[in-house]
KENUPA-511736 format. One record per residue (C-alpha): residue number from 0; residue in one letter; x, y, z. Coordinates in steps of 0.02 Angstrom, whole numbers, plus 50000, padded with zeros to 5 digits. Example, Ala and Ser with C-alpha at 12.3 -4.5 7.8 and 13.67 -1.06 7.14 Angstrom:
<sites>
SITE  nr rest    px    py    pz
SITE   0    a 50615 49775 50390
SITE   1    s 50684 49947 50357
</sites>
This chain:
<sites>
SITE  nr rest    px    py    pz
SITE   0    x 48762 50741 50394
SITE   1    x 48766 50727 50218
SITE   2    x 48935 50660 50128
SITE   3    x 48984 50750 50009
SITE   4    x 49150 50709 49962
SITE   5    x 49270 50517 49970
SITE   6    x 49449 50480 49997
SITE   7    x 49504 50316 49941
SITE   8    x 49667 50251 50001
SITE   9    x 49759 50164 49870
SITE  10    x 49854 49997 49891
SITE  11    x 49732 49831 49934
SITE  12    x 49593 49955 49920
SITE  13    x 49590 50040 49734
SITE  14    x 49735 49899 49686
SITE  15    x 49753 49723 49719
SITE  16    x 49936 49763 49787
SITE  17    x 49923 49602 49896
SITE  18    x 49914 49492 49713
SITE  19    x 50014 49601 49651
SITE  20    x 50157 49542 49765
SITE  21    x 50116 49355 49796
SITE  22    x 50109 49343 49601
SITE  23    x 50302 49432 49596
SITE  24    x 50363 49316 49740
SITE  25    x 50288 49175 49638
SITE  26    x 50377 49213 49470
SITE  27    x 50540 49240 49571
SITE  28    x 50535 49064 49666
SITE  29    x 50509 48980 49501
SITE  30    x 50652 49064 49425
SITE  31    x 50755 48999 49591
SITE  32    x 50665 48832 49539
SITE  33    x 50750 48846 49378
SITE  34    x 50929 48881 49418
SITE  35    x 50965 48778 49563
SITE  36    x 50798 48682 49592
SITE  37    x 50741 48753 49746
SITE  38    x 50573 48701 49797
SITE  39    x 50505 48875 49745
SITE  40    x 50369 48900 49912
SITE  41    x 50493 48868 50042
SITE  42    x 50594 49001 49949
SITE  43    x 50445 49118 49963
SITE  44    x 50406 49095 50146
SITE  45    x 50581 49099 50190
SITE  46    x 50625 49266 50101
SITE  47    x 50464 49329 50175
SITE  48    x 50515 49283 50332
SITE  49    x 50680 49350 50314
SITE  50    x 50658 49518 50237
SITE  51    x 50533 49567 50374
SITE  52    x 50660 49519 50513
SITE  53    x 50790 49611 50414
SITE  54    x 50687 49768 50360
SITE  55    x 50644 49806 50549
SITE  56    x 50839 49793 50594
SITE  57    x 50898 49947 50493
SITE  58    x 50909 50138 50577
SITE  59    x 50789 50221 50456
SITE  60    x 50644 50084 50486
SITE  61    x 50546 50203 50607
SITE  62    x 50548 50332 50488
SITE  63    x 50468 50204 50333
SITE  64    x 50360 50128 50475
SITE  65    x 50289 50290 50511
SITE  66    x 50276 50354 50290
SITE  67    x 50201 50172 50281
SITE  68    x 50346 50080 50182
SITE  69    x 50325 49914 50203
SITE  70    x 50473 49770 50184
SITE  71    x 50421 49724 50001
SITE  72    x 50378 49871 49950
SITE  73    x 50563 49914 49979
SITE  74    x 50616 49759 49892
SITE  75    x 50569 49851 49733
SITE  76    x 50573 50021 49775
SITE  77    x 50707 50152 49719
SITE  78    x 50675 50298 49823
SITE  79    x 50733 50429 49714
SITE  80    x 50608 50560 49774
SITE  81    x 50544 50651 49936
SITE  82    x 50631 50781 50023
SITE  83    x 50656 50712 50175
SITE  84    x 50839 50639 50195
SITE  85    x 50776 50482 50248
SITE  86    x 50716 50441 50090
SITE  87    x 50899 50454 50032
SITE  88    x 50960 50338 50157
SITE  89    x 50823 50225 50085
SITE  90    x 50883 50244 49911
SITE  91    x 51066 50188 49948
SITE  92    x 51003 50035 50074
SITE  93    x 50869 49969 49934
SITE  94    x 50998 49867 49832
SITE  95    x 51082 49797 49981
SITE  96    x 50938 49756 50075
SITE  97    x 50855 49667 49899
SITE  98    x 51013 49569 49874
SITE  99    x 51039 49526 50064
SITE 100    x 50840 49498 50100
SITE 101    x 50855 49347 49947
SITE 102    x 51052 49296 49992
SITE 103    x 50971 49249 50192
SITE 104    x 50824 49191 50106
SITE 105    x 50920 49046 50000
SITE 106    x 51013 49015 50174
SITE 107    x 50869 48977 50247
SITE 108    x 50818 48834 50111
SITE 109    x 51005 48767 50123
SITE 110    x 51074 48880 49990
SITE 111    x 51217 48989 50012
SITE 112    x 51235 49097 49856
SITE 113    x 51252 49272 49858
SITE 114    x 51247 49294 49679
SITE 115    x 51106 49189 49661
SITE 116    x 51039 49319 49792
SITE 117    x 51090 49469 49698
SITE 118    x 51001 49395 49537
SITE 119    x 50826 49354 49624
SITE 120    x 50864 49524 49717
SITE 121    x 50841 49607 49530
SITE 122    x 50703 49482 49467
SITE 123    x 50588 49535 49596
SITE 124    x 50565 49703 49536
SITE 125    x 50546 49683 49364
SITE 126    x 50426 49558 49402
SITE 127    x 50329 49656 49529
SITE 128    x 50317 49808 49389
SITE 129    x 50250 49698 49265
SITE 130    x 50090 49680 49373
SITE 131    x 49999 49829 49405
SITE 132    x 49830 49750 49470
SITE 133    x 49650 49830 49500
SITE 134    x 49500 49758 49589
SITE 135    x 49376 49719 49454
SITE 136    x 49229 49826 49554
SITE 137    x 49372 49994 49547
SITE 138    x 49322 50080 49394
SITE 139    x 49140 50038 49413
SITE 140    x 49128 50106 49584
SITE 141    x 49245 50276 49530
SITE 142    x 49122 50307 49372
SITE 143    x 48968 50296 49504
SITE 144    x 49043 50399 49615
SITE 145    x 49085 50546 49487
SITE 146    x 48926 50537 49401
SITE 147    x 48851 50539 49563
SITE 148    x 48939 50713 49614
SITE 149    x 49062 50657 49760
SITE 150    x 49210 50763 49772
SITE 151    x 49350 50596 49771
SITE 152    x 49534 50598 49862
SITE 153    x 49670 50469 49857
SITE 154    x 49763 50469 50034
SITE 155    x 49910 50360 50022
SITE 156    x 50055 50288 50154
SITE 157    x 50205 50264 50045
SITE 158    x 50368 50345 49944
SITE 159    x 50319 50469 49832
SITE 160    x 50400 50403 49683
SITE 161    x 50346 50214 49736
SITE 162    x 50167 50259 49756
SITE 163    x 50170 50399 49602
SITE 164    x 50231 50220 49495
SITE 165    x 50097 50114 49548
SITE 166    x 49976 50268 49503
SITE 167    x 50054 50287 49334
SITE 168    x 50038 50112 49288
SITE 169    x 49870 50115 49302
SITE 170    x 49829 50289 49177
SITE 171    x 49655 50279 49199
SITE 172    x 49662 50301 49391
SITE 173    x 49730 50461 49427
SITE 174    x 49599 50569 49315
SITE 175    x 49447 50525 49443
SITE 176    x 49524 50622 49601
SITE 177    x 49532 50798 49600
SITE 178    x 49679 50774 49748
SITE 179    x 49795 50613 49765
SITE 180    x 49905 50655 49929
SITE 181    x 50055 50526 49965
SITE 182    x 50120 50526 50141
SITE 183    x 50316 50544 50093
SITE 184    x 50281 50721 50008
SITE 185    x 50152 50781 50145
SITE 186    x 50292 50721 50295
SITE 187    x 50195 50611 50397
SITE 188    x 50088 50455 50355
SITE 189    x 49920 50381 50404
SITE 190    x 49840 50374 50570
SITE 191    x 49912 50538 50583
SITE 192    x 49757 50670 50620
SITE 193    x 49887 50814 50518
SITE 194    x 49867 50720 50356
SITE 195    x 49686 50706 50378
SITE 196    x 49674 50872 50408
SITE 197    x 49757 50902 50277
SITE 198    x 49651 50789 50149
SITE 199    x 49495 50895 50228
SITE 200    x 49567 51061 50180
SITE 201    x 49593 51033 50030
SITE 202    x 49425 50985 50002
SITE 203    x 49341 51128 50084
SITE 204    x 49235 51013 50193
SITE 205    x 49209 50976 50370
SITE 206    x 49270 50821 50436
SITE 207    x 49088 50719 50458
SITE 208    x 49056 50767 50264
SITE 209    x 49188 50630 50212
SITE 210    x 49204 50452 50223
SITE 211    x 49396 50367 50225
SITE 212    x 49373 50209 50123
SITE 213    x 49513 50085 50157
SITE 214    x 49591 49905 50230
SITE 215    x 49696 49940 50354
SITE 216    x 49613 49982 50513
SITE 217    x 49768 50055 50603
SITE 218    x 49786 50177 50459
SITE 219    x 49635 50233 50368
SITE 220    x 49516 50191 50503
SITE 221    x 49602 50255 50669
SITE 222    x 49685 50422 50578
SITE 223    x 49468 50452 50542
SITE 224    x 49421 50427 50669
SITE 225    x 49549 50531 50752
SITE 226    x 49459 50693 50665
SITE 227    x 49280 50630 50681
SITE 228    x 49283 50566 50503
SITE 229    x 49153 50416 50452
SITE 230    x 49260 50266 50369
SITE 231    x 49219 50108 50287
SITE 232    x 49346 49974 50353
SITE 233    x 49352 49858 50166
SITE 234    x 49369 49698 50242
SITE 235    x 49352 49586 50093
SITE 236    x 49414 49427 50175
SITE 237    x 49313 49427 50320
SITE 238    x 49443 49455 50423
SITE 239    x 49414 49436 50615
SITE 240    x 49438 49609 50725
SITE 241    x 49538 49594 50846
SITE 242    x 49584 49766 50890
SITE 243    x 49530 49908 50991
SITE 244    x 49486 49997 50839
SITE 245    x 49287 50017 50772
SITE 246    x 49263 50044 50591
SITE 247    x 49088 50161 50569
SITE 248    x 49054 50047 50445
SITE 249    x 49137 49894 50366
SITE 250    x 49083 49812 50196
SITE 251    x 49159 49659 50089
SITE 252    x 49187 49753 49922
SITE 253    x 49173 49946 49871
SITE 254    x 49005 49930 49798
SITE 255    x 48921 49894 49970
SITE 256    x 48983 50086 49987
SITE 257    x 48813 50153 49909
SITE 258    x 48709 50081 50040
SITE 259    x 48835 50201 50168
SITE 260    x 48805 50335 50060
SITE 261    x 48615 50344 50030
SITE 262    x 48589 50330 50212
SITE 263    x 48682 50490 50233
SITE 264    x 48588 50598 50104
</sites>
């Protein structure tokens, strides 16, 4: 069957979200460093750590687990948008959870300061907004891909204002898909078949004419292959699989893509 059309999820496929982060937590710690000369990776791993632990203890966690928030993600998020009330509950927890995911992160390191936790708390975000990061083979592989005469989706887990900020701060992203469709307006998030579905409506095509290109095989790959969708697991590290799920295909870096696609023509 021939491919005619490909949706792209967004973060740690399209952008470098991973780097994005690391490089946020990194500028953080050092400020730490600064004021009271905490050794600024312990600080890191130990507010990682922590803010996982912590993120999975509040009520609406299900609900962000299921739109595909993940725990720093809502260290910098503000939740304004999305209909659902969840998203409200979200908005009023952010600032607690930034300020208490930090304060039991300088615990950990032998620091008990929760102002020094409120200020990192507020560092992190600015810091993770200043880097809006793109794979160096994204543009290239978006320009081949339009001039080739693929219809082109984004299908992305996340908040709609969160995700709808990382799209904006990138300009030159948005303009290549003639649908972007973010998981907190649609009501339900990757593997779910509905929002596939939903993706393939909106293109007009049947299920087996598009490929789902993305990293995260209990997302992008599983909700495809829950409609009979081909997919492209990207794993660029080499990552071993050890899961039940099988990728149709899985390549290192976007370009490999072509290869997928003239073999389908």
């Amino acid at each position: 069957m021939t491919i005619k059309a490909v949706l792209f999820d967004l973060d740690d496929t399209l952008l470098w979200d991973d780097k994005s982060v690391e490089e946020a937590f990194q500028a953080t710690c050092r400020e730490a460093q600064k004021m009271a000369g905490i050794d600024p990776f312990e600080l890191e791993q130990a507010v990682r750590r922590g803010a996982i632990a912590l993120y999975e203890t509040y009520d609406v966690f299900p609900f962000a687990k299921m739109i595909g928030i993940n725990a720093f993600e809502a260290l910098w998020g503000h939740f304004t948008e999305g209909a659902d009330e969840n998203f409200r509950k979200l908005e009023r927890l952010a600032p607690v959870y930034r300020k208490e995911a930090w304060t039991r992160g300088l615990k950990a390191v032998g620091v008990d300061d929760p102002e020094l936790g409120y200020s990192l708390g507020e560092i992190f975000p600015a810091e993770r907004r200043k880097r809006p990061l793109v794979y160096d083979e994204t543009f290239p592989v978006l320009n081949r891909l339009k001039d080739e005469g693929y219809q082109l989706l984004m299908l992305t887990n996340g908040a709609p204002d969160l995700q709808q900020e990382k799209i904006n701060g990138v300009p030159e992203l948005a303009p290549y898909f003639e649908h972007i469709v973010i998981s907190g307006n649609f009501g339900e998030g990757k593997p779910a078949a509905s929002i596939f579905e939903y993706a393939v409506r909106l293109l007009g095509i049947r299920p087996e004419e598009g490929i789902m290109v993305g990293d995260k095989l209990n997302t992008d790959i599983l909700g495809s292959s829950r409609i009979g969708m081909p997919n492209a697991w990207v794993n660029r590290r080499g990552s071993e699989n050890r899961t039940e799920i099988r990728p149709v295909h899985e390549i290192r870096n976007l370009q490999s893509l072509f290869d997928i696609l003239e073999h389908s023509r």
